[in-house]
LUMMI-735074 format. One record per residue: residue in one letter; y, z, x of N, C-alpha, C in turn. Coordinates in pm, whole numbers, plus 32768, in hexadecimal, padded with zeros to 4 digits. Layout:
! LUMMI-735074
AYZXYZXYZX...
END
This chain:
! LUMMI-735074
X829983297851825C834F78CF826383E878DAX81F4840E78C981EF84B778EC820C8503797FX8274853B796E82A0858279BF831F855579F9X834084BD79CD839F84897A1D842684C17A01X84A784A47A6E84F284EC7A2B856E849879D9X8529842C79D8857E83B57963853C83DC78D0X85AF83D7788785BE83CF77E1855A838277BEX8569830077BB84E8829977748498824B77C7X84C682297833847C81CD788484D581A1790BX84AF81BE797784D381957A0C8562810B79E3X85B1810F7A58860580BB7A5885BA803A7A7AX85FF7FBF7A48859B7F4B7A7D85A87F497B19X85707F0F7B3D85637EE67BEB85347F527C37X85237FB37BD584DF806D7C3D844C80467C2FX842A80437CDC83B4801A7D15835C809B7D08X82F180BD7C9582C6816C7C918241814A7CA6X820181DC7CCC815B81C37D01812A81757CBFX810C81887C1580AF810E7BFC80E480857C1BX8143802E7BFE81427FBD7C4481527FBF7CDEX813D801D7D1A81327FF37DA580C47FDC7DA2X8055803D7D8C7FD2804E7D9F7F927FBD7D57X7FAE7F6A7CEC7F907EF97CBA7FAB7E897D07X7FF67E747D6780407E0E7DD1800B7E487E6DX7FDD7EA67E7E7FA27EC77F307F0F7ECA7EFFX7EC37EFD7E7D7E377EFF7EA07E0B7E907EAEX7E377E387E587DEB7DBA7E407DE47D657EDFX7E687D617F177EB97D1C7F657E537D4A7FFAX7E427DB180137DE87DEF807B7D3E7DFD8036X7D397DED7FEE7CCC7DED80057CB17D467FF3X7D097CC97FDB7CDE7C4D7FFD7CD27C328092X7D3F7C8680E37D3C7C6F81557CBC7CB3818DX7CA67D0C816C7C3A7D5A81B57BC07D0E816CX7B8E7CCC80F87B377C7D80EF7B317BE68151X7B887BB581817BC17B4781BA7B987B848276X7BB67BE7828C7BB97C1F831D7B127C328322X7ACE7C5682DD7A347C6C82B87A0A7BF382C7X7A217B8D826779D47B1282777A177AB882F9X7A907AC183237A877A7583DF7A417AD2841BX7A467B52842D79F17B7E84817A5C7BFA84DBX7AA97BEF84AB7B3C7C6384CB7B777CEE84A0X7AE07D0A84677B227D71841C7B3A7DFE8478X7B0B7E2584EA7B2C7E7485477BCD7E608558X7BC47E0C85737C4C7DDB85A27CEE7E21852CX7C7C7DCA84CC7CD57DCD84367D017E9D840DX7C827EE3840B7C707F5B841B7CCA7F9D848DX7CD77F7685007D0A7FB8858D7DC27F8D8537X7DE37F26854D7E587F0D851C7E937F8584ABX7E377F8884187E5D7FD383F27EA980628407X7E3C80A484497E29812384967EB281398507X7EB380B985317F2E80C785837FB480CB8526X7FB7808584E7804C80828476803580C88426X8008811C841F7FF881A083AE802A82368409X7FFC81FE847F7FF0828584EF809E82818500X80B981CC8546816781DC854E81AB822384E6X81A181D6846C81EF820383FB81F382BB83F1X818182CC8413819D834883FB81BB83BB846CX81B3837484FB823F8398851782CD839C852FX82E7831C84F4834D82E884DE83838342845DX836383668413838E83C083B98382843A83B5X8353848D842483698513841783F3851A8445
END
């Protein structure tokens, strides 16, 4: 892994961008295909927006 700062390869169980990004895209965008076809996707969208907005102020 380039740049990382492990010798050969991440400890097992270290959750790193690419497997996050392999386990949330898929995962949201079933939901957000699923919120589209009931007819929720405002909803589905507004939610987002809101737990993205907390989180991030919850972490400053």
């Amino acid at each position: 892994m380039p740049g990382s700062p492990y010798l050969e390869e991440p400890p097992p169980g270290l959750l790193t961008w690419p497997i996050l990004l392999r386990l949330v895209v898929p995962t949201f965008a079933a939901l957000g295909l699923a919120s589209w076809w009931m007819g929720y996707l405002l909803e589905f969208l507004t939610l987002l927006t809101v737990t993205g907005m907390v989180a991030f102020v919850v972490r400053r």
